[in-house]
C-alpha positions as CSV (number, residue, x, y, z in Angstrom):
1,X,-9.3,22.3,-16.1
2,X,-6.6,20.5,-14.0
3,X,-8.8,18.0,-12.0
4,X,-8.2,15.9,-8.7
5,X,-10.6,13.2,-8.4
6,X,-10.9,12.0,-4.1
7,X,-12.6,8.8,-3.2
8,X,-12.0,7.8,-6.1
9,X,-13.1,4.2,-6.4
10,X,-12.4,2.6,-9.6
11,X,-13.1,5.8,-12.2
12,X,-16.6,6.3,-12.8
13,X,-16.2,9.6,-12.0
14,X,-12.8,10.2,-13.4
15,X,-13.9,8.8,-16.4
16,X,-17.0,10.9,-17.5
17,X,-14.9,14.1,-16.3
18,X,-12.1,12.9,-18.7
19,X,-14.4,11.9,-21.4
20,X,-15.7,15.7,-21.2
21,X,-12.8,17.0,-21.8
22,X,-11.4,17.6,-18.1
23,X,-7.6,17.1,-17.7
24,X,-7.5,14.2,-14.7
25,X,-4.0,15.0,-13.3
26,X,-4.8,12.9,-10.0
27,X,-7.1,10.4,-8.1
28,X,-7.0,9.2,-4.1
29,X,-8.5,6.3,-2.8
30,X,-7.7,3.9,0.3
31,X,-9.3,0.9,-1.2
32,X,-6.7,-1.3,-2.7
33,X,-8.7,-3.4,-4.8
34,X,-10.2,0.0,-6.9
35,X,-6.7,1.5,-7.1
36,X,-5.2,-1.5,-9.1
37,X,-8.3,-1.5,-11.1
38,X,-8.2,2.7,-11.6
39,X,-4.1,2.2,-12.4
40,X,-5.1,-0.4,-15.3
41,X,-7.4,2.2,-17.0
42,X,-5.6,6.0,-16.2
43,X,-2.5,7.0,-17.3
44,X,-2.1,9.7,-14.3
45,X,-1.5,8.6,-10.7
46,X,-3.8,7.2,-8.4
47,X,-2.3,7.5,-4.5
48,X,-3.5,5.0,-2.1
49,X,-4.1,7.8,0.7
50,X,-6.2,7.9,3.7
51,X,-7.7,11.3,3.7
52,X,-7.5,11.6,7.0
53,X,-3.7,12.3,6.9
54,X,-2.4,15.4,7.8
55,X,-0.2,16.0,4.8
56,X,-3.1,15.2,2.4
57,X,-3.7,19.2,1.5
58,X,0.0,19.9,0.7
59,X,-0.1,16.4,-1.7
60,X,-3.1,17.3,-3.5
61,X,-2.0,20.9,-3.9
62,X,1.2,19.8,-5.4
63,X,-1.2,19.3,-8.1
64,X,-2.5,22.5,-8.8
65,X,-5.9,21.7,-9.4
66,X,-8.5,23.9,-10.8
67,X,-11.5,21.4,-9.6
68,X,-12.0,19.0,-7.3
69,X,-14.4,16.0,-7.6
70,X,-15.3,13.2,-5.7
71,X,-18.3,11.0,-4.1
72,X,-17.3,10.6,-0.3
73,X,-18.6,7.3,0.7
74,X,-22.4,6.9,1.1
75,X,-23.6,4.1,2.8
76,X,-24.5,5.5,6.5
77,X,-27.1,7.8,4.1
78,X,-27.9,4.8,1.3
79,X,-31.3,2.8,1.5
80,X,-29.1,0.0,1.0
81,X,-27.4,0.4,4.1
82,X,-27.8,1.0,8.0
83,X,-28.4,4.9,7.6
84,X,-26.8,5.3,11.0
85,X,-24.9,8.7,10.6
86,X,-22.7,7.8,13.8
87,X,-20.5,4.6,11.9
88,X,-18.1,7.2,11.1
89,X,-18.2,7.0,7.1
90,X,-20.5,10.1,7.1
91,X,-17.6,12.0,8.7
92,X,-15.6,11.7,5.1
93,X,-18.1,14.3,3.4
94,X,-16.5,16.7,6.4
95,X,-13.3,15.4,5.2
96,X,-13.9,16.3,1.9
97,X,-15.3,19.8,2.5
98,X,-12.5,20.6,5.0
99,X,-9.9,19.9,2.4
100,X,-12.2,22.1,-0.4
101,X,-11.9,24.8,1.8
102,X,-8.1,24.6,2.8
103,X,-7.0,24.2,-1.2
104,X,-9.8,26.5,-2.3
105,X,-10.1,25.1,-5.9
106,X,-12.0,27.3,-8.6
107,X,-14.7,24.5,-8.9
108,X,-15.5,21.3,-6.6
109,X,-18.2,18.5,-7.2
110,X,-19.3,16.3,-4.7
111,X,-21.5,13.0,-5.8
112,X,-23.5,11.1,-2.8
113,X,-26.6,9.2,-2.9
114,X,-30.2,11.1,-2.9
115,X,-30.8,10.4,0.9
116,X,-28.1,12.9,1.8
117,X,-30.0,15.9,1.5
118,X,-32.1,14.4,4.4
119,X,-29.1,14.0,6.4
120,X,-27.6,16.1,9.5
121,X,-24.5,16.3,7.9
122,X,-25.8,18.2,4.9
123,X,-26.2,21.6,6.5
124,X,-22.7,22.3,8.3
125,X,-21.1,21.1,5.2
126,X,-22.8,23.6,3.1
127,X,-22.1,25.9,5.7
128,X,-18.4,25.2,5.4
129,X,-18.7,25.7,1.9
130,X,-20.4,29.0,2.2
131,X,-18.1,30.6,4.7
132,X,-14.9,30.1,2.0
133,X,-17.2,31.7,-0.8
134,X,-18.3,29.2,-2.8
135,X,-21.6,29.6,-4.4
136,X,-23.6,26.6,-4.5
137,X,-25.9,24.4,-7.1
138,X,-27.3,21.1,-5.6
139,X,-29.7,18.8,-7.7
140,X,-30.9,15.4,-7.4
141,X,-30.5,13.8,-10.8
142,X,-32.0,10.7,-12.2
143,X,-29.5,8.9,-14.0
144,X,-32.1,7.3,-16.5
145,X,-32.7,11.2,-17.7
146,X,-29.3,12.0,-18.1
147,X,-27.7,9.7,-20.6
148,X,-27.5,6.2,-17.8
149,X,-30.0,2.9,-18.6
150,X,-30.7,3.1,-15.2
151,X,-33.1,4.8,-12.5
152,X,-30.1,5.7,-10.3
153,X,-31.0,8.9,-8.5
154,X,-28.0,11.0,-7.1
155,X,-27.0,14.0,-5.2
156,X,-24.5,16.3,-7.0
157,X,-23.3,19.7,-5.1
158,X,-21.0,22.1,-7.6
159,X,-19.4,24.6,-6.2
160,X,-18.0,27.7,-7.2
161,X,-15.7,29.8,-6.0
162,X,-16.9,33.6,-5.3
163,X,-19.3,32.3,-7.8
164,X,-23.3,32.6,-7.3
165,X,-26.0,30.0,-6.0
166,X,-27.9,28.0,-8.4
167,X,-25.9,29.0,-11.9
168,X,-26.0,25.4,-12.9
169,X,-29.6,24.4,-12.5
170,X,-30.9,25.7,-16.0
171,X,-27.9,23.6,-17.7
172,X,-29.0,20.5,-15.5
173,X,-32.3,20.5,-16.7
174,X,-32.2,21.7,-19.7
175,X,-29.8,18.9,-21.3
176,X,-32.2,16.1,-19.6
177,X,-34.2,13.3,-21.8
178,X,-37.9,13.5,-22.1
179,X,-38.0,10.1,-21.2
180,X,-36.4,7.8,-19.4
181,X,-33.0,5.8,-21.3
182,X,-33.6,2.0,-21.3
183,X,-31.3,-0.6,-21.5
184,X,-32.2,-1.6,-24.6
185,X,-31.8,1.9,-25.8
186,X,-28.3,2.1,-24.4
187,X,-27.1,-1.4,-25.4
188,X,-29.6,-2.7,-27.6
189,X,-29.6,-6.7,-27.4
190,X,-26.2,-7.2,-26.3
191,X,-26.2,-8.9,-23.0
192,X,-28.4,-11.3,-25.2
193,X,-31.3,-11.5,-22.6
194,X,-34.9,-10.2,-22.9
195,X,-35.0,-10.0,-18.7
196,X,-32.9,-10.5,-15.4
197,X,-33.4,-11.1,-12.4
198,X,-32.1,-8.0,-9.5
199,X,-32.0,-9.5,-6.3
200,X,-34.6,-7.2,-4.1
201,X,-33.9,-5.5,-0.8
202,X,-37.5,-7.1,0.6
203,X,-39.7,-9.6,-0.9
204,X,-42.2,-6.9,-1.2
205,X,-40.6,-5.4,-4.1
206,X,-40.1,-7.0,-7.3
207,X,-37.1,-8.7,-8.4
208,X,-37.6,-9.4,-12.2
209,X,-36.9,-6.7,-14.9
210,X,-36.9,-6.2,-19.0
211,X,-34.8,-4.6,-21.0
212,X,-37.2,-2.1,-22.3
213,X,-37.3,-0.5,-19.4
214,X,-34.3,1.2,-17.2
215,X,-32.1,-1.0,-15.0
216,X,-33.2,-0.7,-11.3
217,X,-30.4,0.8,-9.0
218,X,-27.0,-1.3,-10.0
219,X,-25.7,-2.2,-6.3
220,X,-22.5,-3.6,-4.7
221,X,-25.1,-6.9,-4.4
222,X,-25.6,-9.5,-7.2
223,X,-27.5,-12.8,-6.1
224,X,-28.7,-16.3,-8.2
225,X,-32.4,-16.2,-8.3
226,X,-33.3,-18.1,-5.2
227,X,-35.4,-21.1,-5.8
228,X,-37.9,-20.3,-2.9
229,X,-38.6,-16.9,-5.1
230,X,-42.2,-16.5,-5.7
231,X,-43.4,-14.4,-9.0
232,X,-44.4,-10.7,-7.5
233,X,-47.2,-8.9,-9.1
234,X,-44.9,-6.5,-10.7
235,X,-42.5,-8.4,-12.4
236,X,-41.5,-8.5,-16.3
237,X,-42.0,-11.9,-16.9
238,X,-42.9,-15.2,-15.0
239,X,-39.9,-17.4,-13.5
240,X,-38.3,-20.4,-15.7
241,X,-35.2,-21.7,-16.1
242,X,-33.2,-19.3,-18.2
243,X,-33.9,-16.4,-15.8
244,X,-30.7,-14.9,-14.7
245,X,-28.6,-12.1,-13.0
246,X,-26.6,-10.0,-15.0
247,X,-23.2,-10.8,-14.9
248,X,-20.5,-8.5,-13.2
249,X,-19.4,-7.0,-16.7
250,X,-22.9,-6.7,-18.0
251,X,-23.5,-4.5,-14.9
252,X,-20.4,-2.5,-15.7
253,X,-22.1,-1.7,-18.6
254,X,-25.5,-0.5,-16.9
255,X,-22.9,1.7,-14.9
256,X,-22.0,3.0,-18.8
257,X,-18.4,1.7,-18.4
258,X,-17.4,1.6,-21.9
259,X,-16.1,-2.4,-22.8
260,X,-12.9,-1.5,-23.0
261,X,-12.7,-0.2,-19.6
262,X,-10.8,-3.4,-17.7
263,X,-12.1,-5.0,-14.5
264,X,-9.5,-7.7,-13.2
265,X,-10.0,-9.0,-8.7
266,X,-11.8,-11.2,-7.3
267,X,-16.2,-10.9,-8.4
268,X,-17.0,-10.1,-4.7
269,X,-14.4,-6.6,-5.1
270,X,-15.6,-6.0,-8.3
271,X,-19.4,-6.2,-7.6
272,X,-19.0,-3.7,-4.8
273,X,-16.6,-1.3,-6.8
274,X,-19.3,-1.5,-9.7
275,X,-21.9,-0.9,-7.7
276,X,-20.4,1.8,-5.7
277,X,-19.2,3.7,-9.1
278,X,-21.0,6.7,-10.5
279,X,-22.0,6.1,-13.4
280,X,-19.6,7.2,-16.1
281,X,-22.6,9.1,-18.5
282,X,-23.5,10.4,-15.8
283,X,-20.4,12.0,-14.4
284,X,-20.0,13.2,-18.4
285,X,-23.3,14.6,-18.2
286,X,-22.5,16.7,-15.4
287,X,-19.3,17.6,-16.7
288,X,-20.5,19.1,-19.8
289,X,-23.2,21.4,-18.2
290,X,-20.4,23.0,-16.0
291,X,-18.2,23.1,-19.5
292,X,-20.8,24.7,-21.2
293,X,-21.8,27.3,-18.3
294,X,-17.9,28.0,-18.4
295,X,-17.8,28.8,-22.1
296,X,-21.0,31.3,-21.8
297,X,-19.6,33.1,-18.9
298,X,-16.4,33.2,-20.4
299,X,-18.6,34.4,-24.0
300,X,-19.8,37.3,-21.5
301,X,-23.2,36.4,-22.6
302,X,-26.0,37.9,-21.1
303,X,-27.7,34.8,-19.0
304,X,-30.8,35.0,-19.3
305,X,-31.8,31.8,-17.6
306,X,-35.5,30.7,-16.5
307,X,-36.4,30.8,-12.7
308,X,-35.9,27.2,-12.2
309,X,-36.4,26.0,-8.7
310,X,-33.3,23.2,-8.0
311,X,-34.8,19.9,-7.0
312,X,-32.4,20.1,-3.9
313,X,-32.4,23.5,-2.1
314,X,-29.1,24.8,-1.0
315,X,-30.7,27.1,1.6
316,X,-30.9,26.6,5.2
């Protein structure tokens, strides 16, 4: 399928829908840094567009696209932010569902952090959604379960168009780990450390972490290990003097950013654009259950999926 990828940051996204088999025609973004990074590693366009504009629709539509993805920015819902849905940022998933329903793609996927489904915003948009017939799967995902080294949970709406509620949630499930992926699972002993040290939101959390286990939450935030940090009871290891951070690459790689991928801007830029990212297994993951749902439909197979409840409900 033709696909346009919005808010589209430096390609985590575009890149697991490519690596699926998608055909990325297009990305937008209005965040210069990501856009020279995204043009390093695509060989389609990237636009450096405010989606606020009122030509936007007739751009994107030049493109013909069949789906539409994109994560509009999170961080009036994040944990790691203010959650103050008035800043204005929370407006963009309007944004987002206004131009759905204006080009009316066959398929849309929208990425935001787990908190949205909490939100005010959540219900008018699915309302929007609803009233140009799209039917509706939403599921929270846990990255670590879904091919990631990392316990990254995320909000993922798929729509389709005159298509029914909830068509996606037995593939969602179904292709999921047992257990959770850890790093040293995904990259073995590569970044050549045993633990790290993730900088903590609050003191009251811990701040030290193995290998053996997933990665907490990669985020736009990478500290030193401060010298006044005292040892919480949950940490992998005690402090000494070769406890570090993972570097900005190394985090690229929690992300699943193959190491090919190219990351050149200042390490302040890049920290933020890896840790806004979704992550690239991830994306893929998604990707192939809507692939694979395609191909049975298409196979005029009789469905006969399992009443699974979604994780997130689409209903009012």
């Amino acid at each position: 399928m033709k696909t346009v990828d919005l808010f589209a940051g430096c390609g985590g996204l575009s890149l697991g829908f490519q690596n699926a088999g998608f055909d990325l025609v297009a990305a937008f973004d209005y965040w210069l840094p990501a856009i020279k990074v995204y043009e390093q590693n695509f060989q389609h366009p990237i636009f450096e567009k405010d989606l606020l504009q009122e030509d936007i629709c007739t751009l994107i539509s030049n493109f013909n696209p069949e789906i539409i993805i994109g994560g509009p920015p999170c961080q009036d819902f994040s944990s790691a932010g203010k959650r103050d849905e008035k800043l204005g940022r929370a407006d963009l998933t309007y944004v987002f569902a206004n131009i759905i329903s204006q080009i009316k793609p066959k398929w849309f996927v929208m990425e935001n952090v787990d908190r949205i489904a909490k939100s005010q915003v959540l219900q008018p948009v699915l309302e929007i959604f609803r009233q140009n017939e799209y039917g509706l799967t939403c599921s929270i995902l846990n990255a670590s379960y879904c091919g990631v080294p990392q316990a990254r949970k995320r909000y993922f709406m798929i729509g389709q168009l005159h298509g029914e509620d909830d068509v996606l949630n037995h593939y969602l499930i179904k292709h999921q780990s047992k257990k959770a992926m850890s790093i040293f699972d995904y990259l073995g002993n590569d970044l050549g450390v045993e633990y790290f040290y993730r900088h903590p939101r609050s003191y009251k959390r811990r701040g030290i972490f193995s290998i053996y286990e997933p990665s907490p939450t990669v985020r736009g935030v990478n500290r030193p290990i401060p010298k006044t940090y005292k040892k919480h009871e949950g940490d992998a290891c005690d402090v000494n003097e070769n406890l570090r951070p993972l570097s900005t690459i190394e985090r690229s790689y929690i992300q699943t950013f193959p190491k090919t991928f190219k990351f050149n801007g200042n390490k302040s830029n890049l920290e933020q654009m890896i840790g806004n990212a979704v992550p690239v297994k991830l994306a893929e993951y998604v990707a192939r259950c809507i692939l694979e749902y395609r191909e049975d439909y298409s196979n005029n197979k009789s469905l006969q999926l399992p009443n699974i409840v979604s994780s997130v409900c689409c209903s009012d």
